[in-house]
C-alpha positions in Angstrom: -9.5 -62.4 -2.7 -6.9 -59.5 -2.2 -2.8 -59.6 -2.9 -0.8 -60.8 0.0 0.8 -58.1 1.9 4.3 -59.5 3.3 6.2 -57.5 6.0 9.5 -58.5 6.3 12.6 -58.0 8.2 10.8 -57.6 11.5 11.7 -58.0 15.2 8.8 -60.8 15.1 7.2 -60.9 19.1 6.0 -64.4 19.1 4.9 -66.4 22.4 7.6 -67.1 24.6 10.8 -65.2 22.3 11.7 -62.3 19.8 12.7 -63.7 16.1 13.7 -62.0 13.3 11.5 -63.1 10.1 8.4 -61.8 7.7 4.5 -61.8 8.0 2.5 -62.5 5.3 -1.3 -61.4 5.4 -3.7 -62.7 3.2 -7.9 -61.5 3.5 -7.8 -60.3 6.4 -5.6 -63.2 8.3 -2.2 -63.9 9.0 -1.2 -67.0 6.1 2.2 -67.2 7.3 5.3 -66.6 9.4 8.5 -67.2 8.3 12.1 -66.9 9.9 14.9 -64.6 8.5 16.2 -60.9 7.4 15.4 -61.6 3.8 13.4 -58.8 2.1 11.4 -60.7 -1.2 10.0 -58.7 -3.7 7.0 -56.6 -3.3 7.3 -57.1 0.6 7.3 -54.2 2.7 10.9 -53.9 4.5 10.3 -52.8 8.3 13.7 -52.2 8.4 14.0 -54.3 11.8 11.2 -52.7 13.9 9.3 -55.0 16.2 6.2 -56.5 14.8 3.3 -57.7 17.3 0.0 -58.9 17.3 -2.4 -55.4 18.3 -2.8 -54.5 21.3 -6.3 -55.6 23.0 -7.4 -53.0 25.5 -9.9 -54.0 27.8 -10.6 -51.0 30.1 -10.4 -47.3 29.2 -12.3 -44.0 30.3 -10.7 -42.4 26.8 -14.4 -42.4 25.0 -15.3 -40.7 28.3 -12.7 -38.1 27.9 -13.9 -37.3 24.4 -17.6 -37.0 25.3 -16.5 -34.4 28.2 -13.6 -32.8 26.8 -13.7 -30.3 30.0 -15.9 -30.1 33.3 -19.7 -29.3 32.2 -18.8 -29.5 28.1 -20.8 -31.9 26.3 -19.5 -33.4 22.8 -21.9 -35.1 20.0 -21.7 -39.3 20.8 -20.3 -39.7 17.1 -17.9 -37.0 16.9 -16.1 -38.6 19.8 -16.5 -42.4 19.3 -14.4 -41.3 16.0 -12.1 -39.4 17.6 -11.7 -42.1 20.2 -11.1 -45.0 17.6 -8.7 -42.8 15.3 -7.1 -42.3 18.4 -6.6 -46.1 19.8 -5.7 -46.8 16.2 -2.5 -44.6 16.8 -1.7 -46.3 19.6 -1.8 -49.7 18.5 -4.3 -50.7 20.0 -6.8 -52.7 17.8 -9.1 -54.1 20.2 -11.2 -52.2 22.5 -13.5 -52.6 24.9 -15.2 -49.2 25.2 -16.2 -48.5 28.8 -19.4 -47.0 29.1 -21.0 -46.6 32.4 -24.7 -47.4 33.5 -25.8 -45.5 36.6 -26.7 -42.6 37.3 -26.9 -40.0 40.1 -29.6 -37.1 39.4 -30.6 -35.6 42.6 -28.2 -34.5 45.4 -25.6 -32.2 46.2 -22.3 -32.3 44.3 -21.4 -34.4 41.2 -24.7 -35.5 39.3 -24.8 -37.4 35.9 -27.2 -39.0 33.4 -28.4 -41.5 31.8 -26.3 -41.8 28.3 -25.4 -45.7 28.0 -28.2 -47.0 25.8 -27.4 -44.1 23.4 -23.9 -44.5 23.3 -23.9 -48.6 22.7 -26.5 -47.7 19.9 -24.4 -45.2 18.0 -21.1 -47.5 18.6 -22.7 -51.1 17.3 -24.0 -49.3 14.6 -21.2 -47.0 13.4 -19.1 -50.3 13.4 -21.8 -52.8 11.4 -21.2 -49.5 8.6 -17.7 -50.1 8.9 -17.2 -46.6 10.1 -14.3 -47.4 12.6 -11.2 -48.2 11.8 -10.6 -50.6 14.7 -12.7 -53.3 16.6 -14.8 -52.6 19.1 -16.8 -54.0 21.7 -19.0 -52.8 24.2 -18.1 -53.0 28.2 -20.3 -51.7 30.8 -19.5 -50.1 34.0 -21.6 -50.5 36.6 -22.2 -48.2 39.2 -23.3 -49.5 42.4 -23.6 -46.5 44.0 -26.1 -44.7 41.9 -29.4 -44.2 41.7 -31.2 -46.3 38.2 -28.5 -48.6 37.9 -31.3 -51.7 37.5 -33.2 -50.1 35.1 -30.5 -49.2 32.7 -28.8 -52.6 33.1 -32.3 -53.8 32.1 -32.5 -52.2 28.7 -29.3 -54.1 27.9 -30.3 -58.1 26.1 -27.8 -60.5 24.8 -28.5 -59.3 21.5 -25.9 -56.2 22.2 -23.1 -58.5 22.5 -21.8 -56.9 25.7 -18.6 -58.6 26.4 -18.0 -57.3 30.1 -19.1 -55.9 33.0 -17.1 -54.2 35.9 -18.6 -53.9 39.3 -18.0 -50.2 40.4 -18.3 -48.7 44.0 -16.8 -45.8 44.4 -18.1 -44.9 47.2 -15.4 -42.8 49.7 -13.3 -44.3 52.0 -12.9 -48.0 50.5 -11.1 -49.1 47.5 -9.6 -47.1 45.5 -10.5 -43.8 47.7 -9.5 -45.6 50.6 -7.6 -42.3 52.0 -10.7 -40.0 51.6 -8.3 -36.8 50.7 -6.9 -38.6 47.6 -11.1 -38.4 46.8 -11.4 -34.9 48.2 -8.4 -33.8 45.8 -10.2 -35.5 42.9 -13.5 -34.3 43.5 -13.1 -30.8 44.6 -11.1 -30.0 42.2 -13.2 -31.6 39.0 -16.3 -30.3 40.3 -15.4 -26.9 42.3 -16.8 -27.6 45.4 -16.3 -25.9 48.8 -15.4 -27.6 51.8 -19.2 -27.9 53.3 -20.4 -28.9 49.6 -17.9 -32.0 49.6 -18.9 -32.9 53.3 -22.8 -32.7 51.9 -21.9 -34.8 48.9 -20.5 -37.7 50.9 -23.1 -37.9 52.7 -25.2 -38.7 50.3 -22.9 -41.2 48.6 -23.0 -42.9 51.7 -26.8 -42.7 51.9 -26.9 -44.4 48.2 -24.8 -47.0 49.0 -26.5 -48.1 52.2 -29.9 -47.6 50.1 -28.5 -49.3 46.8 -25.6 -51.4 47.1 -26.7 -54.7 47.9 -29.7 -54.6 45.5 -27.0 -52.9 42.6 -24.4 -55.6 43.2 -27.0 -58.0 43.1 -28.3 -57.0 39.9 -24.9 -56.8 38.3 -24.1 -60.6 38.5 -27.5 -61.1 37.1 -27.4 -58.9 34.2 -24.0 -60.4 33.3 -25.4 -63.9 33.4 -28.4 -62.6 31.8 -25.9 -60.9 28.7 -23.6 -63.5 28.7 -20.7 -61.2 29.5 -17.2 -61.5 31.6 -17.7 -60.3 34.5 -14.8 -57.8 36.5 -14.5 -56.7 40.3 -13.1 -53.1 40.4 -10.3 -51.6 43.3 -10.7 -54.5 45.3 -8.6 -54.3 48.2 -9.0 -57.1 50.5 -9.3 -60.7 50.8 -13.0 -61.0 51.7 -13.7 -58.5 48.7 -11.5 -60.9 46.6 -13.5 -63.8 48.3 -16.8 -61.8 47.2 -16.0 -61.3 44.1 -15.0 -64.9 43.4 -18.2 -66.4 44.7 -19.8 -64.1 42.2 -17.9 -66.0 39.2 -15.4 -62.4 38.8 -12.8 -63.9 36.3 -11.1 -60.6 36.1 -10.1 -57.9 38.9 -9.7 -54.5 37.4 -6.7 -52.2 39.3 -6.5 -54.3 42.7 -5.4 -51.4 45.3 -3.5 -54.0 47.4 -0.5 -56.6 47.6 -3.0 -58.8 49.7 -5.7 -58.2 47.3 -3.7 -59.0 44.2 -2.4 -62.5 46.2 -6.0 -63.5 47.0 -7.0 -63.0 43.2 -3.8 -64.9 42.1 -5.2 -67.6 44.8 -8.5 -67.8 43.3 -7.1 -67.9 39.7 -8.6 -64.3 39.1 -6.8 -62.6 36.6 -5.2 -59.0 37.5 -5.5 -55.8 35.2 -3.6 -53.0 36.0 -3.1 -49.4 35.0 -0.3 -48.9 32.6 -0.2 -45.0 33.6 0.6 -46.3 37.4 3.5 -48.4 35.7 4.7 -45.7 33.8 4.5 -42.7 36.5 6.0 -45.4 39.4 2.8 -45.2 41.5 -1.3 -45.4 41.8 -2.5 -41.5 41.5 -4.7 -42.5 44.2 -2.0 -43.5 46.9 -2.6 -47.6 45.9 -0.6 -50.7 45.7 2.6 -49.4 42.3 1.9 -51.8 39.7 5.5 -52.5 39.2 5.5 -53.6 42.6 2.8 -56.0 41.6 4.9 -57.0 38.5 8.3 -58.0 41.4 6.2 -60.3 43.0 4.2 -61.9 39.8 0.8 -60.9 40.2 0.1 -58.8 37.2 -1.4 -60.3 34.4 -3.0 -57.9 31.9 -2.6 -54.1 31.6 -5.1 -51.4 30.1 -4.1 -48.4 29.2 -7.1 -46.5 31.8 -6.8 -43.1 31.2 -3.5 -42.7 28.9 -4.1 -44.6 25.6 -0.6 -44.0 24.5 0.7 -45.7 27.7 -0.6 -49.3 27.1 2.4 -50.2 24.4 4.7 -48.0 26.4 4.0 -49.9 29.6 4.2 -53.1 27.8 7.5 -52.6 26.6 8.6 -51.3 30.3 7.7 -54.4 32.0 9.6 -56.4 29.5 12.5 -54.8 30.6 11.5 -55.3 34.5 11.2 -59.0 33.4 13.7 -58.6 31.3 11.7 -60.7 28.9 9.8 -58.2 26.1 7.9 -61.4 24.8 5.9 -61.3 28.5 5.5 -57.7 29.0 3.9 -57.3 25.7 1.8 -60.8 26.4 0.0 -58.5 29.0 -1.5 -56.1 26.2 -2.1 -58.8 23.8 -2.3 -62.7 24.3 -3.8 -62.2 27.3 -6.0 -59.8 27.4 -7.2 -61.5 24.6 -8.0 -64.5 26.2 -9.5 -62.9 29.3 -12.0 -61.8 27.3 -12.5 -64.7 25.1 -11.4 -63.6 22.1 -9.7 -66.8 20.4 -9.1 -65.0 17.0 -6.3 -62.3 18.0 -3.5 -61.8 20.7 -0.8 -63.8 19.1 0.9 -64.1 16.2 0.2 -67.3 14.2 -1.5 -68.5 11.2 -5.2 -68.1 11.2 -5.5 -65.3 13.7 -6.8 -62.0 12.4 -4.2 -59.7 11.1 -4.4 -57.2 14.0 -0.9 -56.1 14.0 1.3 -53.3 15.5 5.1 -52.1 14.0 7.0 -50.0 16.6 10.4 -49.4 17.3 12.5 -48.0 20.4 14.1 -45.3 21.4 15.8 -46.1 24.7 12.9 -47.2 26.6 10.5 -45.5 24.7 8.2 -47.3 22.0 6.7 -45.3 18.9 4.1 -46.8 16.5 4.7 -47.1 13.4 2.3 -48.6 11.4 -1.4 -50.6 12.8 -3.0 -53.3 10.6 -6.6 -53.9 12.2 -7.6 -57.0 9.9 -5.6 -56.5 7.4 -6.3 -53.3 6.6 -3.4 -50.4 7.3 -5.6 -47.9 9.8 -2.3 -46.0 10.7 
């Protein structure tokens, strides 16, 4: 048993309105909630910042970024899972699922990359069953249907891992979400340093893979998430037959949509839509796609995830609770119902009972800055 922690005077974001009250956690849990500016003693006086549940991310390349901090530069697995979850910790985020991909693409002109998946979910489960990490993690896989041993490493995956999603990924030029094949040239060319007649080459091939691989690879990706047990998520897709697809394959959750009319057909088929907080906080899709605040106007955005830009996801949040003028929703999107997209019925809300995954910020203008994060219980920032 540990001594109640009790923060009060707090901008409490509950479901559905903002109160002022206190928080009082107890091992681990949230024991109470209580209306009010009063400051008891021994409570911890947040001076009227915001208090939320933590932020549940369920899509991010970040661990990616830290295993390849530049073009050809490896780092070691461990060294960068840390970095990754001191990182997300900052950010308020205190649920992740990390997004690892399996695929890969060895032979070929152009862009190659290996096998690393298996590794990687090894060194996270077990750096968390140490109690290593400061925030909760969970493993998503990414799968890549055009690639070349995407079966085989899907196959050395059993429900025993716990995977709790996988994302069908084609990113094969000139649909989704490189629909405009120049947005893709951009991208590529300059990552990898390719000339002109090296880029032509290396579509090609991706071409070749996908008429070789695709159907077999998307195949195999509904079967290995029924096989695992995990949530299965459609990636960049753009129009109502994809959306019809990815429906028929039991997709409960559509990652980035690239389209109005995609983003209506999943709100038809009660498909849940993620997007990118980065696209809501730059105005627009990097990749010339649908702007998620244009998604936001018309209703049809549901969850966000940070993508690329950690820091983003509680900045976003608090954006589109201005656009909706309604800070309880925008910050829904980051929390309750990510949460629940996932199945995670422990966290996401602020209530009795849940797990003490918590977030202090306040504002300046428009801008939120973390305070404090409780993952648990336990201060991690």
């Amino acid at each position: 048993m540990t001594e109640p922690i009790i923060l009060a005077n707090a901008r409490l974001i509950l479901e559905g309105e903002v109160v002022t009250g206190s928080l009082t956690i107890k091992d681990g849990v949230i024991a109470d909630l209580a209306q009010g500016a009063d400051v008891p003693k021994g409570a911890v006086d947040l001076g009227g910042d915001y208090l939320a549940p933590g932020l549940v991310e369920l899509h991010t390349d970040n661990l990616e970024r830290h295993l390849s901090p530049r073009p050809k530069v490896d780092w070691p697995y461990r060294a960068a899972i840390m970095a990754h979850d001191r990182e997300l910790a900052g950010c308020g985020i205190t649920t992740v699922y990390d997004a690892i991909r399996v695929g890969s693409i060895t032979s070929g002109g152009g862009k190659r990359y290996g096998k690393y998946a298996r590794q990687m979910a090894d060194e996270i489960l077990a750096m968390r069953a140490a109690g290593h990490l400061r925030i909760s993690h969970h493993l998503h896989l990414r799968a890549e249907i055009c690639s070349e041993t995407l079966i085989a490493e899907l196959d050395e995956f059993s429900a025993s891992d716990g995977i709790g999603i996988i994302s069908m990924m084609d990113h094969t030029p000139g649909q989704r979400q490189f629909a405009d094949i120049t947005k893709f040239e951009a991208y590529v060319r300059g990552k990898n340093n390719l000339s002109a007649d090296e880029f032509a080459g290396y579509v090609d091939f991706l071409y070749g893979l996908q008429a070789q691989y695709g159907a077999a690879h998307e195949a195999a990706t509904v079967a290995a998430a029924n096989r695992l047990g995990a949530v299965l998520a459609s990636h960049d897709d753009t129009t109502q037959a994809q959306v019809a697809t990815s429906h028929g394959h039991g997709v409960t959750l559509a990652e980035f949509p690239t389209s109005v009319a995609a983003a209506d057909a999943c709100h038809g088929h009660g498909i849940a839509t993620i997007m990118g907080a980065p696209n809501l906080i730059r105005g627009g899709s990097h990749s010339g796609n649908v702007a998620a605040s244009d998604l936001a106007a018309r209703d049809r955005l549901d969850i966000l995830s940070s993508d690329y830009v950690p820091a983003s996801l509680l900045l976003a949040a608090v954006r589109l609770g201005l656009i909706w003028d309604d800070l309880a929703r925008g910050m829904a999107t980051v929390t309750t119902a990510p949460a629940q997209a996932a199945g995670l019925q422990d966290r996401g809300r602020l209530a009795p009972g849940q797990r003490a995954d918590l977030v202090v910020f306040s504002l300046l203008d428009d801008t939120a800055m973390v305070q404090q994060t409780y993952s648990a219980g336990r201060r991690v920032f």
